[in-house]
C-alpha positions as CSV (number, residue, x, y, z in Angstrom):
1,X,0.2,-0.2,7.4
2,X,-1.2,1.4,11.1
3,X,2.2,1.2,13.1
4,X,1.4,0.5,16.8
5,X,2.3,3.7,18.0
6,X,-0.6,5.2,15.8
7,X,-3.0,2.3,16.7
8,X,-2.3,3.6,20.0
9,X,-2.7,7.0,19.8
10,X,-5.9,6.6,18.1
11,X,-7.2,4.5,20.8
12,X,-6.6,6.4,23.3
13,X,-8.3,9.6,21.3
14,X,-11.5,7.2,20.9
15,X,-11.4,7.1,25.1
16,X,-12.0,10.4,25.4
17,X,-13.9,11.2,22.7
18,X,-17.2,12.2,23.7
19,X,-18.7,12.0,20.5
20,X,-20.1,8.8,19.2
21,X,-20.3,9.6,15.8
22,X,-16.5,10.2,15.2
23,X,-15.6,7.3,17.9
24,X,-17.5,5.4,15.6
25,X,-15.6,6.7,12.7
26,X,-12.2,6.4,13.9
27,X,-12.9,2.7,15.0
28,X,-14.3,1.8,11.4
29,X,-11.2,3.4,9.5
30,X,-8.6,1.2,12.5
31,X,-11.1,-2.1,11.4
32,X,-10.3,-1.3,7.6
33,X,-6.8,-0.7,7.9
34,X,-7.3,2.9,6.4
35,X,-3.5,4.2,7.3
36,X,-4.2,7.5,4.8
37,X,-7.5,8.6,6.8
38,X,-5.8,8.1,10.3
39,X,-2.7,9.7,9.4
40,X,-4.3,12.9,8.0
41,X,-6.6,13.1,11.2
42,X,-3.2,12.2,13.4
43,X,-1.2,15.0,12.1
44,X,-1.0,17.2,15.3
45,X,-3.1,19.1,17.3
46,X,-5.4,21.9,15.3
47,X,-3.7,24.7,15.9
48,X,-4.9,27.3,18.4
49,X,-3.4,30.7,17.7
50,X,-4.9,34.4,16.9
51,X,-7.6,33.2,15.0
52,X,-8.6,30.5,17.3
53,X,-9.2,27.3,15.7
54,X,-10.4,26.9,12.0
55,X,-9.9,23.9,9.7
56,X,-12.3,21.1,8.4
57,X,-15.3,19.2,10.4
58,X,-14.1,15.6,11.0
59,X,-12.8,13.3,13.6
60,X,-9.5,13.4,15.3
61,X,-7.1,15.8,16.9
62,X,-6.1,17.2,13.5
63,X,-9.8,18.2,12.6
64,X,-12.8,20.2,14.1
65,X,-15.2,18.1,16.4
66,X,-16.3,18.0,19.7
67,X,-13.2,16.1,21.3
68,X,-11.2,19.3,19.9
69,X,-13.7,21.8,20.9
70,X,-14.0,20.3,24.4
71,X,-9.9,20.3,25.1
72,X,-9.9,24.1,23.2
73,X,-13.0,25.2,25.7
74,X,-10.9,23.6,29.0
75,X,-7.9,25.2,28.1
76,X,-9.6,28.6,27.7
77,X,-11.2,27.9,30.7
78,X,-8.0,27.0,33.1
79,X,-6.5,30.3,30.8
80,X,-9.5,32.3,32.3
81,X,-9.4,31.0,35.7
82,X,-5.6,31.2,36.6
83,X,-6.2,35.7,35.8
84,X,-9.1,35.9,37.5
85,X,-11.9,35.8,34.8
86,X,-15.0,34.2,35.7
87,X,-17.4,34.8,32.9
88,X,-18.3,33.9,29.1
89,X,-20.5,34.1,26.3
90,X,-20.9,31.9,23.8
91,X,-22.5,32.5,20.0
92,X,-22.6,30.4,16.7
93,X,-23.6,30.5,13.3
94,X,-25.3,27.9,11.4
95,X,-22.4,26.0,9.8
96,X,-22.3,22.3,10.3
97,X,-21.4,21.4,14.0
98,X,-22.3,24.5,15.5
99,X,-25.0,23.8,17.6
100,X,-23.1,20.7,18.6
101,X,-19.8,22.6,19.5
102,X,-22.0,25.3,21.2
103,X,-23.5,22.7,23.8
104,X,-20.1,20.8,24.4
105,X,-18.2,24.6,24.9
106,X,-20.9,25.2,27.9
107,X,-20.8,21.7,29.2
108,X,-17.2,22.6,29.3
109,X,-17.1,26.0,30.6
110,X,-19.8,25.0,33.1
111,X,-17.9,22.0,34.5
112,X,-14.9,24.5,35.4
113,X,-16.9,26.7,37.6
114,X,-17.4,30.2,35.1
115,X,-20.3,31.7,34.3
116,X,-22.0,31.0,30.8
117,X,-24.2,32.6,28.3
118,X,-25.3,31.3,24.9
119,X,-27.0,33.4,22.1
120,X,-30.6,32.4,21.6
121,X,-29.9,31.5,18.3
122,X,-27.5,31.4,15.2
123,X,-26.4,35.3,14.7
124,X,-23.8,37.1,13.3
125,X,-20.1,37.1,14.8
126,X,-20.9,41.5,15.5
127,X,-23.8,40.4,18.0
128,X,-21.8,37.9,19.8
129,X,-18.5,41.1,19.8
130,X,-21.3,43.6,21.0
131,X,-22.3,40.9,23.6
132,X,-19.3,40.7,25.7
133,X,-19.5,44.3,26.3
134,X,-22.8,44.5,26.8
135,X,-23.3,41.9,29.6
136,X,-19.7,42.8,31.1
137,X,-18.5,39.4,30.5
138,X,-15.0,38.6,30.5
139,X,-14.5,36.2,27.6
140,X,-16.3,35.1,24.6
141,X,-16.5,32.8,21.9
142,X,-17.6,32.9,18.1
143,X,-18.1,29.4,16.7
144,X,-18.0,29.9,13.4
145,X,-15.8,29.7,10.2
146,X,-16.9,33.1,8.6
147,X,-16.1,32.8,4.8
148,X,-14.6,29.0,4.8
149,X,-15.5,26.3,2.6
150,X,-19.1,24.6,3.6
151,X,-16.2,21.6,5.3
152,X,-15.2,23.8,8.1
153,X,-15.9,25.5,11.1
154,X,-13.8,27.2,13.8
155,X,-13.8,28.7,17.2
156,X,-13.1,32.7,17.2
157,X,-12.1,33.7,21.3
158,X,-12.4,37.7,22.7
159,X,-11.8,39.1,26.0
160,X,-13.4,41.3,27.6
161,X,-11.3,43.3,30.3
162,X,-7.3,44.0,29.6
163,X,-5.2,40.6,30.2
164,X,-1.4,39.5,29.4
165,X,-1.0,43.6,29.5
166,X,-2.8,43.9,26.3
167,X,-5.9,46.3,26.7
168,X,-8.7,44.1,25.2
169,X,-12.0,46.5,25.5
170,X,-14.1,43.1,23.9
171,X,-11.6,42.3,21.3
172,X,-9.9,39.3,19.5
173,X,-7.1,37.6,21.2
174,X,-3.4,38.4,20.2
175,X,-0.4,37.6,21.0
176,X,0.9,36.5,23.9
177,X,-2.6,35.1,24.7
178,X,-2.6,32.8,22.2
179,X,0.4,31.2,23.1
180,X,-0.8,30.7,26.5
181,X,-4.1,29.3,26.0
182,X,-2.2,27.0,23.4
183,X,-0.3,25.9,26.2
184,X,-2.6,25.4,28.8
185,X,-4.7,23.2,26.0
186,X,-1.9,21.2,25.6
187,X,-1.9,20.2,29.2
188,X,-6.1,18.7,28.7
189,X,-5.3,15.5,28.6
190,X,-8.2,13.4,30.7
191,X,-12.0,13.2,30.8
192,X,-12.9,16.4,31.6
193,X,-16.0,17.8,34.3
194,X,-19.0,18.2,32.5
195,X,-21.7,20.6,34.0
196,X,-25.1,21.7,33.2
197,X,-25.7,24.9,33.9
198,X,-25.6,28.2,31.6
199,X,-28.0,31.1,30.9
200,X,-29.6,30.8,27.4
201,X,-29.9,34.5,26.5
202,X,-33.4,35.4,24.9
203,X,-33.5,38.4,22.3
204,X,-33.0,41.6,24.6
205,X,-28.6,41.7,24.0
206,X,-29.5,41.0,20.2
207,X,-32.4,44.0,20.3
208,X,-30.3,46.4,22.2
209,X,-27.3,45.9,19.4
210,X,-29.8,46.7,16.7
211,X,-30.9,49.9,18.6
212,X,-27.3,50.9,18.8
213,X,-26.0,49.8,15.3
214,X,-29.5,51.9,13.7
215,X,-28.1,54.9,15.8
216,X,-25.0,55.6,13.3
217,X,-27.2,57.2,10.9
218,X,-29.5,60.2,12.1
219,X,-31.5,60.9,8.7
220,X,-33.0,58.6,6.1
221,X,-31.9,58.8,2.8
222,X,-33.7,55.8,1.1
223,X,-32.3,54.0,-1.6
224,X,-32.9,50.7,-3.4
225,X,-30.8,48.1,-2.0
226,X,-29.8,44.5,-2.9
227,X,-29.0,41.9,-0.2
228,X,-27.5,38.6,0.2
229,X,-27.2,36.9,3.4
230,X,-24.4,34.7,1.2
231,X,-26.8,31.5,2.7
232,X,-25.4,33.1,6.0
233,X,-27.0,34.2,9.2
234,X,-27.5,37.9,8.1
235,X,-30.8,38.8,6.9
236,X,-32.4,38.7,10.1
237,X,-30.5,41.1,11.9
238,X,-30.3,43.1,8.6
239,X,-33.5,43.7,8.1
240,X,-34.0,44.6,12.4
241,X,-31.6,47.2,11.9
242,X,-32.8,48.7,8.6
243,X,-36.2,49.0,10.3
244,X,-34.8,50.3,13.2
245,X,-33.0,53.0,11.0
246,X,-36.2,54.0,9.3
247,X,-34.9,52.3,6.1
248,X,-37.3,50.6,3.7
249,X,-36.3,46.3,4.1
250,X,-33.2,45.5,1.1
251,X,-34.6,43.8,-1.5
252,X,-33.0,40.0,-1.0
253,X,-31.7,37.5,-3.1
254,X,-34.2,34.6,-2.0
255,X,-31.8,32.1,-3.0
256,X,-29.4,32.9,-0.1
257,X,-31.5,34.2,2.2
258,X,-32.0,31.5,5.0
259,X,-29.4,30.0,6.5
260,X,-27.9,26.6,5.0
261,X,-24.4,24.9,5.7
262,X,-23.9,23.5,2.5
263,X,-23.6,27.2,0.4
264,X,-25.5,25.6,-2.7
265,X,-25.1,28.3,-5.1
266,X,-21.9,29.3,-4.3
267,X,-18.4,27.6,-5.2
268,X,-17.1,29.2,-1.9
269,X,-18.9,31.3,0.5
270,X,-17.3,34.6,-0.1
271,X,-18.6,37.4,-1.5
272,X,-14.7,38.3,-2.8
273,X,-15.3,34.7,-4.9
274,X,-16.0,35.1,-8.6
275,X,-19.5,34.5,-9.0
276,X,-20.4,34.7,-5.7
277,X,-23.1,37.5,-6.4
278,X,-23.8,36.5,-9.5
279,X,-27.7,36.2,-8.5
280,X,-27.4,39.2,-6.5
281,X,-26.3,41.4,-9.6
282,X,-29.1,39.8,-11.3
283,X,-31.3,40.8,-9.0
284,X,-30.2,44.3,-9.2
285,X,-30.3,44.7,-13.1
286,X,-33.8,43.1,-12.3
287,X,-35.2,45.8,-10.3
288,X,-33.1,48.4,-11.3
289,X,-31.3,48.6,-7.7
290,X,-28.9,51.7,-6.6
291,X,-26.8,49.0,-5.0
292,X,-26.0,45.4,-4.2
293,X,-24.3,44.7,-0.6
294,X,-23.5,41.2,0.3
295,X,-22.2,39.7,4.0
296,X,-20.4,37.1,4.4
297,X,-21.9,33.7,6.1
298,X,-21.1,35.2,9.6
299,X,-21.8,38.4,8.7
300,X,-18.7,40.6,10.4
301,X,-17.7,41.4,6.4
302,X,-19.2,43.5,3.8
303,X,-18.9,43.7,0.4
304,X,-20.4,46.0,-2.3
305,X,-21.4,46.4,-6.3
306,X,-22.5,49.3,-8.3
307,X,-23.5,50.5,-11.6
308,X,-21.2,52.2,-13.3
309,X,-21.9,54.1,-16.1
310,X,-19.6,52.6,-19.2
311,X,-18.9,49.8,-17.6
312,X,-22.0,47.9,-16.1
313,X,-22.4,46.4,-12.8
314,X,-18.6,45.7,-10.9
315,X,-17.7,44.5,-7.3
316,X,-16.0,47.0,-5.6
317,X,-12.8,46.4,-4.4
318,X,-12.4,46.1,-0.9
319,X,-10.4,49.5,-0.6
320,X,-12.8,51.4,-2.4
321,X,-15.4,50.8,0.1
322,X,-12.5,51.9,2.4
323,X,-12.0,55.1,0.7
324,X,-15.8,55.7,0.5
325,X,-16.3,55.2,4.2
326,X,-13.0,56.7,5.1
327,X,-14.0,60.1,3.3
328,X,-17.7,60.1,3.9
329,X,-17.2,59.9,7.7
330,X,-14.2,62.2,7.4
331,X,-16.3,64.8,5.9
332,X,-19.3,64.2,7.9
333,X,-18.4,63.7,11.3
334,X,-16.9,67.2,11.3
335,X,-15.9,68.4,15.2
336,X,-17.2,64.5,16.4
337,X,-13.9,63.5,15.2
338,X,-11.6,65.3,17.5
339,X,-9.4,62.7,19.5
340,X,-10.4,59.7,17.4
341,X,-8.6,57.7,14.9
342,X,-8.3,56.2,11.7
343,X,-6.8,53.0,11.2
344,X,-6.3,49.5,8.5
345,X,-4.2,47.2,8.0
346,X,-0.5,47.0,6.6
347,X,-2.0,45.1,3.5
348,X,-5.2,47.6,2.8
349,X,-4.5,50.7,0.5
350,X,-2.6,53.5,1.9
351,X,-5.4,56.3,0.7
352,X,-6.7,56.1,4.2
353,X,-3.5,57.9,5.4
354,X,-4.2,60.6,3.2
355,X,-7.3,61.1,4.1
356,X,-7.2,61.2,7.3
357,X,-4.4,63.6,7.3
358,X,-6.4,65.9,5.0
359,X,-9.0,65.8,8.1
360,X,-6.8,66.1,10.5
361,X,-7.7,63.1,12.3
362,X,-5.1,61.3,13.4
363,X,-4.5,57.7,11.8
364,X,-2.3,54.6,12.4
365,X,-1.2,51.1,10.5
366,X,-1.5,48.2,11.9
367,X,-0.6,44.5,11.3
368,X,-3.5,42.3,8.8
369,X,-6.7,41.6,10.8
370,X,-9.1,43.1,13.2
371,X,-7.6,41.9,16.6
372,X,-4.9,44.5,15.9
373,X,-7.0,47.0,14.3
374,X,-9.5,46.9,17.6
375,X,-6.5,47.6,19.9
376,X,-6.5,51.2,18.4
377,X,-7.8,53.4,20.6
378,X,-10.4,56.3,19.7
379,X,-10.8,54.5,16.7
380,X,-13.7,56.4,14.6
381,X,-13.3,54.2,11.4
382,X,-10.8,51.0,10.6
383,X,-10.7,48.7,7.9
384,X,-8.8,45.7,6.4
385,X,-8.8,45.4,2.5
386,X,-10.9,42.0,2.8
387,X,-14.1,43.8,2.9
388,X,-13.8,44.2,6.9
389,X,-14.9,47.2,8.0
390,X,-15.5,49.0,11.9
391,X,-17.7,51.8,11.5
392,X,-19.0,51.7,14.8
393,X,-16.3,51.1,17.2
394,X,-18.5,51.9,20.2
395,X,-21.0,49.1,19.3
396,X,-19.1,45.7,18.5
397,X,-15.0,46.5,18.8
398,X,-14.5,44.3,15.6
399,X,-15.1,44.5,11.7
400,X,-18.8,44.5,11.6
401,X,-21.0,43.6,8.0
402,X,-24.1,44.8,9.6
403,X,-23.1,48.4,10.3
404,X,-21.1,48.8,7.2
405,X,-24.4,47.3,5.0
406,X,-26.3,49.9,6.6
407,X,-23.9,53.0,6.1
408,X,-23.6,52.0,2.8
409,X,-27.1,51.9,2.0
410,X,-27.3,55.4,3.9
411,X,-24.3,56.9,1.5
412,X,-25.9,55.4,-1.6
413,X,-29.6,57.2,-0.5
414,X,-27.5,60.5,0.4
415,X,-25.7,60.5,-2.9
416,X,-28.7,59.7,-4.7
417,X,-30.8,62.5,-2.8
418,X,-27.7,65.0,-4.3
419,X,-28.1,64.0,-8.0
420,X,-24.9,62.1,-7.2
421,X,-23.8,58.4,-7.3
422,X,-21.4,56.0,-5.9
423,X,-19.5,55.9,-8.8
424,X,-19.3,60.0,-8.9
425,X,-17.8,60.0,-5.6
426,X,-15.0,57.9,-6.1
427,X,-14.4,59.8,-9.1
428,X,-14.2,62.7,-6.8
429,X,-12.3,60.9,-4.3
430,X,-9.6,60.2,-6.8
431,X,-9.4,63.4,-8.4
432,X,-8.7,64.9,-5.2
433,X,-6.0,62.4,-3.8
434,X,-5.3,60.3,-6.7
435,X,-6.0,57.2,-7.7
436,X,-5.2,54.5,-5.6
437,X,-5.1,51.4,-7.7
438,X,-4.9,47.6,-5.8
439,X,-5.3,44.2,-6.8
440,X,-4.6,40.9,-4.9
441,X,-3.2,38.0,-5.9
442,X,-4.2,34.5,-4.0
443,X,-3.2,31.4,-4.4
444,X,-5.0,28.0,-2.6
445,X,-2.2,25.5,-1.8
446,X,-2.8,22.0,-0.7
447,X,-0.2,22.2,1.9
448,X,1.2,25.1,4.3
449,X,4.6,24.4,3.9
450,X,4.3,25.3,0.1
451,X,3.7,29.2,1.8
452,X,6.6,29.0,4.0
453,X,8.7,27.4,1.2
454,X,7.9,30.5,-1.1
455,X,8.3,33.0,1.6
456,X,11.6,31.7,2.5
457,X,13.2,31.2,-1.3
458,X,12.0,35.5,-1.6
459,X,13.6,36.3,1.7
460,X,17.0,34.9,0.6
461,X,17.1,35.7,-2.8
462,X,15.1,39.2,-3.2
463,X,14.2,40.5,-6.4
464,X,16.4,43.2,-7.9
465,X,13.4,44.1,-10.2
466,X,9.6,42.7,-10.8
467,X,8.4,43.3,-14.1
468,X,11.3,45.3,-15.1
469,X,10.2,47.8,-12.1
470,X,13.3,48.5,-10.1
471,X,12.9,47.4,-5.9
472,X,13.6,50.4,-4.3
473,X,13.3,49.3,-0.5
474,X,12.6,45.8,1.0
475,X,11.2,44.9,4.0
476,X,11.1,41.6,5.8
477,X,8.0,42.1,8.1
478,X,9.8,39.5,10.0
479,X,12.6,42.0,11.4
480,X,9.7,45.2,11.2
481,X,11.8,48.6,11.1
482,X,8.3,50.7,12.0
483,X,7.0,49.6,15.3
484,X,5.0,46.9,14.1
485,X,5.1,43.6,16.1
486,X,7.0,41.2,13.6
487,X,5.0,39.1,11.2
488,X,5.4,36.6,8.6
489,X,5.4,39.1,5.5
490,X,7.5,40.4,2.8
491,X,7.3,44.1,1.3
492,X,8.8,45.6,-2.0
493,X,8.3,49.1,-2.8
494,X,9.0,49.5,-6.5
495,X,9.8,52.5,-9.1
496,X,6.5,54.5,-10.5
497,X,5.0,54.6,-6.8
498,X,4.3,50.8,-6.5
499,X,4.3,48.6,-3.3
500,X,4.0,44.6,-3.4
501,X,3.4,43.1,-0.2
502,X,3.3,38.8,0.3
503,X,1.9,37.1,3.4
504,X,0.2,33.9,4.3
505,X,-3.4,34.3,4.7
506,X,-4.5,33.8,8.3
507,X,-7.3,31.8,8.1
508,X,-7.5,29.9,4.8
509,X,-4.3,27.4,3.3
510,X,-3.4,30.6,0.8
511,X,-0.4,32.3,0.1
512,X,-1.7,36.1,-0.6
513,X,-0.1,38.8,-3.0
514,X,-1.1,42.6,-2.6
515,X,-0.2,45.4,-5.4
516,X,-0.9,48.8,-4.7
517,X,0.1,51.1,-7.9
518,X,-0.7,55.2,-7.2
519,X,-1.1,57.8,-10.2
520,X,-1.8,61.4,-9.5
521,X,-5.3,61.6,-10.4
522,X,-8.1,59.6,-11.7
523,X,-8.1,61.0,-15.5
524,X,-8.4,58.4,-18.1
525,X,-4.7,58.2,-18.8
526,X,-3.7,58.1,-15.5
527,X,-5.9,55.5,-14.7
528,X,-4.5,53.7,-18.1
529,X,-1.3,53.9,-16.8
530,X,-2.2,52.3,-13.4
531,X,-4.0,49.5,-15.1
532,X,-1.0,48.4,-17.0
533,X,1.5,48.6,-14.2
534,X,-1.0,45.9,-12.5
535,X,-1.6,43.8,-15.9
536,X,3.0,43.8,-15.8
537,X,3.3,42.8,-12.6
538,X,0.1,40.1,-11.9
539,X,1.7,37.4,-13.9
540,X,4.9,37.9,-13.4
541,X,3.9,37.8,-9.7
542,X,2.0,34.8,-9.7
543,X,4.8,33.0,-11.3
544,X,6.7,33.6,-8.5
545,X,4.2,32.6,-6.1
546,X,3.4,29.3,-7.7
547,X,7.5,28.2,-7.6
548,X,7.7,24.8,-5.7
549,X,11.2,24.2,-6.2
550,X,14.1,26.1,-5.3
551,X,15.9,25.6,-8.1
552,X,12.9,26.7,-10.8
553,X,12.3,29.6,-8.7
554,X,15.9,30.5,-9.1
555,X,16.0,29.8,-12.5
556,X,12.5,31.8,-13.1
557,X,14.7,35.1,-11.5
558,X,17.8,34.4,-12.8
559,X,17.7,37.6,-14.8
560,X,17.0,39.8,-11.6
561,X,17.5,38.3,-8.6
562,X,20.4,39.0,-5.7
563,X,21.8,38.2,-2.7
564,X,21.0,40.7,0.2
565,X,23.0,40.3,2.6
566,X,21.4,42.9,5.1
567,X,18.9,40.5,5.3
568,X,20.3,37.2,6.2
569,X,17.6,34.6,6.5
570,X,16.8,34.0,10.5
């Protein structure tokens, strides 16, 4: 049954919304009586924090659409106006709604006196990064939902000078900003001033990024490359840099190179997905390819496959790619590196330390995602273990796919030009640090509360022991010891050189697992031994992760579990 009070609030949504097609909607679902559909679209305001906004296309206040987008773009706007900011560009990618939420953002921003660009097209998040340097703005905005179900879309914001005493150099937003442009959205509340005037960019901010991004390699080494645009906005900008690099055009997977909201031949739209280069593996054994590299639909990630001998075509994890970048710039860049940084996140592999401290480059940790890792400064090379990747700072101060698809395509040629091989130099790279062996666990939920449930149950009764591996430290991420800022995490360092971190994933209704088991070196029985560390603890992890109740969870530890009382829950 629709109780008045939600008959009213939906009314008064439809007054406001400036969208026919979901006024339309919402007025159809009051006429039926459908209490489920109103309720789910009634369940609070989308929630505006580091990420932005993300979540499924639909009407209401608890969904993406154009009443949403319009309220998020006037907060941003009063945000930008009460410091002093005058000025913002706007891109998109080619999911549903973009265009639409593109048009109502500069209605928006236009109505509230700021300046406004738009991109001249749909193009990937790194273009829209490099633009708010490049044009000096001092905001902009990403519309996009990178690697989200074909249902979604979201709303990405940078800035471009320092604000809230944070240093932004054309970065995502952190914290506090966040909190304030949350805030000052939740005082939009009445028809809001429409204007009509913005610059529509043409190509000469997309052509100047190309020109930059080709500059990170200064000799051709070509090699036979494999690429999916993931049915993303990729191969166009791609292919301009490749030629701009002197490379020979990647070889693409037709099937998923143009654009197309609806990801047909993919279950999800993430090159991490199983299956989700299934045709561009194909395509490789096909033409006998040195390497398959795959974006993501927005293209700011990168991912990678090779052929390795004894084993056949394999994704590579995300912190191999890591390593590979982190030791191919390291022993490259020689004297360039002075001053300059490496960096990834708290959940990526902790080889990168080692590395960099073999170089003596200096090299930080920093808390999961790119708005943290662009805060770095000097940074030379960052990553996160979800196939994001900076390997041009200077050019777009966020993970960038096209950069990284080009240096890997240059590393691949160089190694091939040697006698060499991808696969050879991570042999090489383990046999000179050791080998570095992670895995992640992740687990969709159909609520968020199932996350916090889980989080909280490990918090207050920690583990004296995960398959039979003793817990020799715990951190709750929470209450950091470090320096980090605190964080919704849990850490377990275990016996044989094993850490276990658990987080909620920041942009997708998944609770994630990461295991990172190190052996000395990369010999066959070393390697053994690492594999069956990971093959104890995944299902014994993912047990734990998949408790709903308290008691079962309790009963599933009963064997192991204690009481810490140096960590009482907050």
């Amino acid at each position: 049954m629709i109780t008045p009070e939600l008959r009213a609030e939906v009314e008064a949504w439809i007054a406001l919304d400036p969208d026919p097609a979901t006024r339309e909607t919402l007025r159809a679902w009051l006429s039926a009586g459908n209490e489920a559909e109103l309720r789910s679209a009634f369940s609070g305001f989308l929630q505006f924090g580091t990420a932005g906004l993300r979540g499924p296309i639909g009407p209401g206040p608890s969904r993406m659409n154009r009443a949403v987008v319009g309220r998020a773009a006037a907060g941003i706007a009063r945000y930008m106006k009460a410091r002093g900011l005058t000025s913002v560009v706007i891109g998109r990618d080619a999911r549903h709604g973009s265009e639409d939420f593109t048009q109502e953002s500069a209605e928006i921003f236009s109505g509230a006196g700021l300046t406004v660009y738009i991109l001249p097209r749909p193009l990937p998040t790194p273009v829209l990064a490099y633009a708010v340097r490049h044009l000096g703005v001092d905001a902009g905005v990403m519309i996009t939902a990178s690697h989200n179900p074909p249902q979604d879309n979201g709303y990405k914001v940078y800035i471009g000078p320092s604000a809230d005493g944070v240093n932004y150099n054309a970065s995502q937003i952190i914290s506090p900003t966040d909190s304030f442009i949350s805030a000052e959205i939740a005082t939009v509340d009445a028809q809001l001033p429409r204007g009509e005037q913005w610059i529509d960019l043409d190509d000469s901010v997309l052509n100047a990024y190309v020109e930059k991004t080709a500059a990170i390699v200064d000799q051709v080494f070509p090699s036979k490359v494999v690429y999916t645009a993931m049915h993303g906005v990729g191969t166009e900008t791609v292919q301009a840099v490749f030629r701009a690099a002197g490379y020979p055009d990647p070889i693409l997977v037709t099937e998923q190179t143009e654009p197309d909201p609806d990801f047909p031949t993919v279950a999800f739209p993430n090159p991490e997905e199983p299956g989700a280069i299934d045709l561009a593996i194909a395509k490789a054994r096909e033409v006998d390819a040195d390497i398959v590299i795959a974006n993501d639909p927005d293209a700011d990630r990168c991912a990678a496959a090779i052929n390795q001998p004894g084993v056949g075509w394999r994704m590579l994890h995300g912190d191999e790619i890591g390593a590979l970048f982190g030791q191919y710039i390291a022993s490259t860049m020689g004297e360039r590196l002075q001053d300059k940084a490496f960096a990834n996140s708290i959940v990526s592999s902790s080889l990168l330390r080692r590395i960099a401290h073999r170089h003596g480059v200096a090299f930080y940790e920093t808390l999961t995602g790119f708005k943290w890792l662009a805060k770095i400064e000097n940074l030379a090379f960052g990553y996160e273990e979800a196939i994001g990747y900076s390997v041009d700072p200077s050019t777009a101060n966020d993970k960038d796919g096209v950069s990284a698809a080009l240096l890997l395509a240059h590393i691949a040629g160089d190694l091939k030009a040697r006698g060499s091989s991808v696969a050879e130099y991570l042999d090489q790279i383990w046999e000179e640090y050791g080998y570095f062996r992670t895995e992640q666990i992740s687990i969709r939920v159909s609520e968020l509360s199932q996350i916090t449930t889980t989080l909280e149950k490990l918090r207050s009764a920690q583990p004296k022991s995960i398959a039979g591996l003793d817990v020799e430290k715990f951190d709750d991420l929470e209450r950091p010891k470090d320096g980090l800022p605190p964080t919704n995490g849990l850490r377990f360092f275990l016996a044989g050189n094993v850490r276990v971190i658990i987080r909620p994933s920041g942009t997708e209704p998944k609770v994630k697992c990461y295991i990172e088991v190190i052996v000395p070196s990369g010999s066959a029985s070393d390697r053994a031994i690492a594999e069956a560390t990971i093959a104890r603890l995944k299902p014994e992890l993912t047990t734990l992760l998949n408790q709903s109740e308290p008691q079962t969870l309790r009963a599933s530890l009963a064997s192991h579990l204690h009481r810490n009382e140096s960590h009482p829950h907050p």
